[in-house]
N, C-alpha and C positions, 0 to 999 in steps of 0.2 A: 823402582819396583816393577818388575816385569810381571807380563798378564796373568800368567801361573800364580805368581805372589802373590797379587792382586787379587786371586780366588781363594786361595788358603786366605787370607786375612780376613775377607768377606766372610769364611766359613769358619774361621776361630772365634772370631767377636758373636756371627750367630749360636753358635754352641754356647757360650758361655752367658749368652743372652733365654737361651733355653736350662741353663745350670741356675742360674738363678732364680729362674723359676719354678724350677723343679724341687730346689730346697725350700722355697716361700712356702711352698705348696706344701712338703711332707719332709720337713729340720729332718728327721732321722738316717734319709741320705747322704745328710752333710759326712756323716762316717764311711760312705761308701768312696764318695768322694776325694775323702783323705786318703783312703789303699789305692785308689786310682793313681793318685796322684804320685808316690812312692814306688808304684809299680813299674807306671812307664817311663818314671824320670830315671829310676836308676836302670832300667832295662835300656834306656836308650844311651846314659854315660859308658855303659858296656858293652853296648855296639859299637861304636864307634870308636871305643876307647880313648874319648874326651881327644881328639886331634886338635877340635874347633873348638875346644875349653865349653865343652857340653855344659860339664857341673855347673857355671855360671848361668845358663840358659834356665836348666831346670832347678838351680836355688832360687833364682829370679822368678820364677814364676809361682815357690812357695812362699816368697815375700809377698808375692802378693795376694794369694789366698788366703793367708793367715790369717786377719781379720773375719773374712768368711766363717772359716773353722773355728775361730772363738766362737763368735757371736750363734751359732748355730751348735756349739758343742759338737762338732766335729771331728774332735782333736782325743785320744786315746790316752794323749799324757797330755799336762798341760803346758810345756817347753817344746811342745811337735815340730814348730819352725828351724829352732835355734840345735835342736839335736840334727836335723836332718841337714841343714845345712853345713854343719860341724861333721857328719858324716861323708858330704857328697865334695868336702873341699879338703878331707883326706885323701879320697877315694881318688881324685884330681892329682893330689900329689902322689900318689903310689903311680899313675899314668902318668903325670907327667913332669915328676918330679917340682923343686921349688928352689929360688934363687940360695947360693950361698951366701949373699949379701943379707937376707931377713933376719940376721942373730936381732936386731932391734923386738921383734915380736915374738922371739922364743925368750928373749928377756921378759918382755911384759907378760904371757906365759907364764913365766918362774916366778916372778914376783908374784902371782893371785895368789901362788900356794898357802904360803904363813900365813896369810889371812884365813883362807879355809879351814885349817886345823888350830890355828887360835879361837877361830868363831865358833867351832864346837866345841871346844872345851868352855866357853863363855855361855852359851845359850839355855837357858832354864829348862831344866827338868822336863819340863810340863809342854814346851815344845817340840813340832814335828819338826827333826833337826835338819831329817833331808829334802825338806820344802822347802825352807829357809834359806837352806845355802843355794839350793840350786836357783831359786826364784832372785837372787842375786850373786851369782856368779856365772848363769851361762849366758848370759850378754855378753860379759867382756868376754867369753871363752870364747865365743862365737866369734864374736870381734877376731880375737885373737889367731885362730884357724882361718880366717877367710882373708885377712891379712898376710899371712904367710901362704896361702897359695896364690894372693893377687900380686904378691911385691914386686915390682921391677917387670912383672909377665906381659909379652907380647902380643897383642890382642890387634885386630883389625876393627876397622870403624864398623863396615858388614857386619862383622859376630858382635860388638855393641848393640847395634840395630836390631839385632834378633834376642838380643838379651833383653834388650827394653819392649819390645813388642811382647816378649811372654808376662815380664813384671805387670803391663797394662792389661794383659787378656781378664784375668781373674778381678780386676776394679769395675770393669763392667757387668761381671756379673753383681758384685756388691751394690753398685749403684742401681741396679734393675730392683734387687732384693729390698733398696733402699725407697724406690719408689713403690713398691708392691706393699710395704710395710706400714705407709704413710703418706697417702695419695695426696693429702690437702695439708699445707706444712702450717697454715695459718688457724686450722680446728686443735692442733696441741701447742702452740707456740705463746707463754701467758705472763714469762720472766724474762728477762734477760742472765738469766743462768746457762751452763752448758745443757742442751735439752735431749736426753735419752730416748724420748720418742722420732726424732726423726733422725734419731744416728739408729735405727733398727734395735731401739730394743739394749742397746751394745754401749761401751766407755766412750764419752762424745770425744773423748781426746785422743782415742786409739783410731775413731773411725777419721778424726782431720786431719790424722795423720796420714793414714794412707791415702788419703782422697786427694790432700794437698802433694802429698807426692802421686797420685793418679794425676792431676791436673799438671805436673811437669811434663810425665811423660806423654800426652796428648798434645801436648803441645809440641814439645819435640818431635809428635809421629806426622804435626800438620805439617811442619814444614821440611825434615829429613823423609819422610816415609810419605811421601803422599803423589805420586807418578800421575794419577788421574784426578780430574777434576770432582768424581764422584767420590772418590777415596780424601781428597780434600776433603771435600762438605761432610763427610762421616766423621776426621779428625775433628773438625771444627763443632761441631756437634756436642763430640763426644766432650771435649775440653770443657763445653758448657756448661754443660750437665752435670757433669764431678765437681766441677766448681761451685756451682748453684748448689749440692748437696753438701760439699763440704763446708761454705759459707753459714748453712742455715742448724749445723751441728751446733751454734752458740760457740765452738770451741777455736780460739781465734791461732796457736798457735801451729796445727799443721796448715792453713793456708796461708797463714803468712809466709811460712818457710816456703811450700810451692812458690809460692809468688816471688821471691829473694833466689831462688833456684835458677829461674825461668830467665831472670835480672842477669843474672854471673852467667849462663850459657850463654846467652844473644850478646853480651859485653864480649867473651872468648872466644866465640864461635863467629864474630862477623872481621877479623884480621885475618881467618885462616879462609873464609870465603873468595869465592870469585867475585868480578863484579855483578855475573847474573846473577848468585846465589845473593850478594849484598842488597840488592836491590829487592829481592823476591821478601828475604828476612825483612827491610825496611816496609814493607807491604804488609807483612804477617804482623808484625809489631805494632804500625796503624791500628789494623785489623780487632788485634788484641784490648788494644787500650777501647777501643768503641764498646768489642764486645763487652768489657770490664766493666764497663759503666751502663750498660744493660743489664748486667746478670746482677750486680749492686742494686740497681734497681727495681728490678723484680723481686730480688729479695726482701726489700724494704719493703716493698707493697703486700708482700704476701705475710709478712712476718709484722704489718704493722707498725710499721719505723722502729722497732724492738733491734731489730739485728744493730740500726746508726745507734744504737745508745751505749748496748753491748760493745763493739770496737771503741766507742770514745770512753768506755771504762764507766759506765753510770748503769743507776737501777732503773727497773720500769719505768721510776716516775721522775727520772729523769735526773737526779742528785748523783753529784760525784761520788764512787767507790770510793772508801779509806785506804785497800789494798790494792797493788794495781795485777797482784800475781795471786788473789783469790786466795790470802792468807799463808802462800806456801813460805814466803820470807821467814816467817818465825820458825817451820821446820827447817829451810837451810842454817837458818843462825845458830840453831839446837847441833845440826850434824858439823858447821864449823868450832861448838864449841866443843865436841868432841874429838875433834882432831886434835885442838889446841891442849886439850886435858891428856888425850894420850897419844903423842906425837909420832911412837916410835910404829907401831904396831896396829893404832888404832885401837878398836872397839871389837873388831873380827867382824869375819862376812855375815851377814844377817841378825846381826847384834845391834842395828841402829834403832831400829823400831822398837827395842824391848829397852834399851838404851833409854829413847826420849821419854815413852810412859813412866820409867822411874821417874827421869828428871822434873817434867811440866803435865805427864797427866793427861798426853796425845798420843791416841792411839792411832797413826796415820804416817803414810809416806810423802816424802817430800818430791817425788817423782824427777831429782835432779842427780844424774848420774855422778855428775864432779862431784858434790859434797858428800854424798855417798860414798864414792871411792876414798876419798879422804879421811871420812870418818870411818871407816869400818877397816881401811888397808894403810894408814899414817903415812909415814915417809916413803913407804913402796908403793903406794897409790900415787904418791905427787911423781913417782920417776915414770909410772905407768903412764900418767894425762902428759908430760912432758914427751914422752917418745909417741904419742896420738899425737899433738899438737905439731910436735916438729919435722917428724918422720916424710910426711909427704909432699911438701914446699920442697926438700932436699931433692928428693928424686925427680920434683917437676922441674928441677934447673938443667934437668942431663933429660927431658921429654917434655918441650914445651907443648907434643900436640894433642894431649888429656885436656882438651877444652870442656871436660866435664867435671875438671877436677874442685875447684871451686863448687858450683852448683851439690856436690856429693859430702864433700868436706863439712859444707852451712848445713844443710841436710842432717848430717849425724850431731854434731855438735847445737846446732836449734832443738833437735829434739828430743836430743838426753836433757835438757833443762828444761820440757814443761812434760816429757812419758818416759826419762828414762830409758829403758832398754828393756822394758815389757813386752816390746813388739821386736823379731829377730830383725826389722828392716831396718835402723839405725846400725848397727853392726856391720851387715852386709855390705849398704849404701856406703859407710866408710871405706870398706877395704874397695871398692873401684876405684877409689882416687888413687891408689897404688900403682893401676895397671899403664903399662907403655902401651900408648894409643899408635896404631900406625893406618897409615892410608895406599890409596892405590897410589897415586902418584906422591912418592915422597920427593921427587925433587921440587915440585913447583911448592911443597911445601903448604899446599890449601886440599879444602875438603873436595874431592871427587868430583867430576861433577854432574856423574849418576845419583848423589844425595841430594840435589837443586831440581824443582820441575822448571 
């Protein structure tokens, strides 16, 4: 990171450290915010006419405001993320065209269809038919489009690095907003349930999510992005802090996944290192585990030894939970027996919820995108998770150097099985594992070693 770099970063994290303040203070900016956001991001894909794969820079960085824009009402439609995204990875391909090899995601594509126009002719009367469908089906659209502009595509390690520095700018603002929200975590912490007071107010399971993927990519900025030693100690900070907030959401599955993310980079990422960079990552890795066990720590103390009960799966008072998935088992079992009952077609897109209250008299989602897909798309769903599941291990056999591909892959698939695809970042997160990673030096076949301090 050169010293230029080194001042833009300093001045994007303060700005976004002042953006969240600025919403704490008066939420009804959060809408100005959102035109901001839309403005510059496509005014700058049309400057430059995506050369450096812009659109991924500026969808990256409304993955990660999203949350923001919920939680503040922000947001003008409530699918903001997954349209704009679906927009800017057209717009990609009109600039920069798309491999002839993707027919696999213009398949999956074709296949949503039947499902959409079965599930409205399916859907009661008394339903708003186009909330419905669209509140379950532009995830996988989303999916779908960002996947066909990521497939097979050419990307340098640099334009990843600017892609994840933007995904991280707007988590700082979140976690500022997160601390402004709920200074003292231990004056509302009284259950070991997920707690909406100190995820701001917001879904604890939409804020661990991104928080847990906030804490990947801090981690990846401490030790790829960190030239100076001051720029270190701000990475390392920062990682803290998301973490420590994410932890204290009660909501355990986006930090687990951060954590298992962080696990598969540093496994993929240290064969393709040097040995300074091997050495440097073995230091961070230390580094990591200490801090791990202080930021556990802290949180135990602050939360009352509430948080160790919560992960071992127990109540307040200390007795084992009977579920270990907070009841959702019985909604997956409900959407696999709708597949089973109607194999060919399903149930239709946004049919499963009206589906189960006939059946069992729950009016609730099961927030797990596979049984979902299954029950609502039947046999066209099982062909759609099969070309998700297989499609990307293919193309890493022909580009072993997507050392993020793992870490992005666990990412999408962890968190369609406990939020679905509520949040556009699962979606998005998937289709990177598509992209052909290249570096500056491809003979020596290791990471750069401007990416090592």
């Amino acid at each position: 990171m050169k010293s230029n770099d080194s001042t833009n970063y300093f001045k994007f994290l303060l700005i976004h450290l002042i953006i969240g303040w600025v919403i704490f203070v008066f939420p009804p900016l959060s809408k100005l915010y959102a035109i901001f956001i839309m403005f510059f991001g496509y005014s700058y894909v049309i400057k430059y006419k995506n050369k450096n794969n812009e659109v991924l820079i500026v969808a990256a960085y409304i993955i990660g405001a999203e949350v923001m824009l919920r939680m503040t009402d922000g947001m003008f439609i409530n699918e903001y993320a997954k349209y704009n995204v679906i927009l800017l990875m057209v717009l990609g391909m009109i600039y920069s065209g798309f491999s002839k090899y993707s027919f696999p995601y213009w398949l999956f594509l074709l296949f949503l269809i039947p499902g959409v126009f079965y599930g409205i002719s399916q859907l009661n009367f008394e339903t708003n038919i186009r909330k419905a469908i669209a509140f379950n089906i532009s995830g996988p659209a989303t999916l779908g489009f960002a996947a066909l502009y990521c497939f097979d595509r050419e990307i340098t390690f640099e334009q990843i690095k600017k892609m994840i520095f933007a995904l991280g700018y707007p988590i700082v603002a979140i976690t500022l907003y997160l601390f402004l929200y709920t200074p003292s975590v231990k004056d509302v912490v009284i259950g070991t349930y997920s707690n909406f007071q100190t995820s701001g107010g917001f879904g604890p399971n939409q804020m661990s999510t991104i928080l847990g993927l906030g804490t990947f990519v801090y981690f990846f900025n401490t030790f790829f992005n960190s030239k100076t030693k001051t720029i270190l100690l701000i990475n390392i900070i920062l990682t803290t802090v998301i973490a420590y907030r994410g932890i204290v959401t009660f909501s355990r599955g986006g930090m687990l996944t951060g954590a298992i993310m962080i696990i598969c980079l540093v496994i993929l990422a240290y064969n393709k290192l040097n040995k300074q960079g091997q050495a440097k990552l073995l230091l961070i890795i230390i580094t990591t585990i200490l801090l791990s066990g202080f930021i556990w720590l802290y949180s135990s103390v602050q939360t009352g030894g509430l948080i160790d009960k919560r992960y071992a799966n127990q109540d307040a008072k200390g007795r084992e939970k009977e579920s270990k998935l907070t009841g959702r088992e019985i909604l997956i079992e409900s959407e696999l027996e709708m597949f089973w009952e109607n194999p060919i077609l399903g149930v239709g897109v946004g049919k499963n919820k009206e589906y189960r209250e006939e059946m069992l008299g729950i009016s609730a989602a099961s927030h797990n995108e596979i049984s979902r897909m299954l029950a609502e798309q039947g046999m066209l769903g099982v062909f759609c998770l099969l070309i998700l599941f297989i499609t990307p291990f293919i193309l890493y056999l022909n580009n072993r150097n997507n050392i993020f591909i793992l870490s992005f892959y666990l990412f999408w698939i962890l968190t369609i099985n406990h939020a679905a695809m509520r949040l556009a970042a699962p979606a998005f997160i998937y289709a990177l594992s598509l992209l052909k990673v290249t570096f500056v030096d491809e003979k020596s076949n290791s990471l750069p070693r401007q990416s090592t301090v």
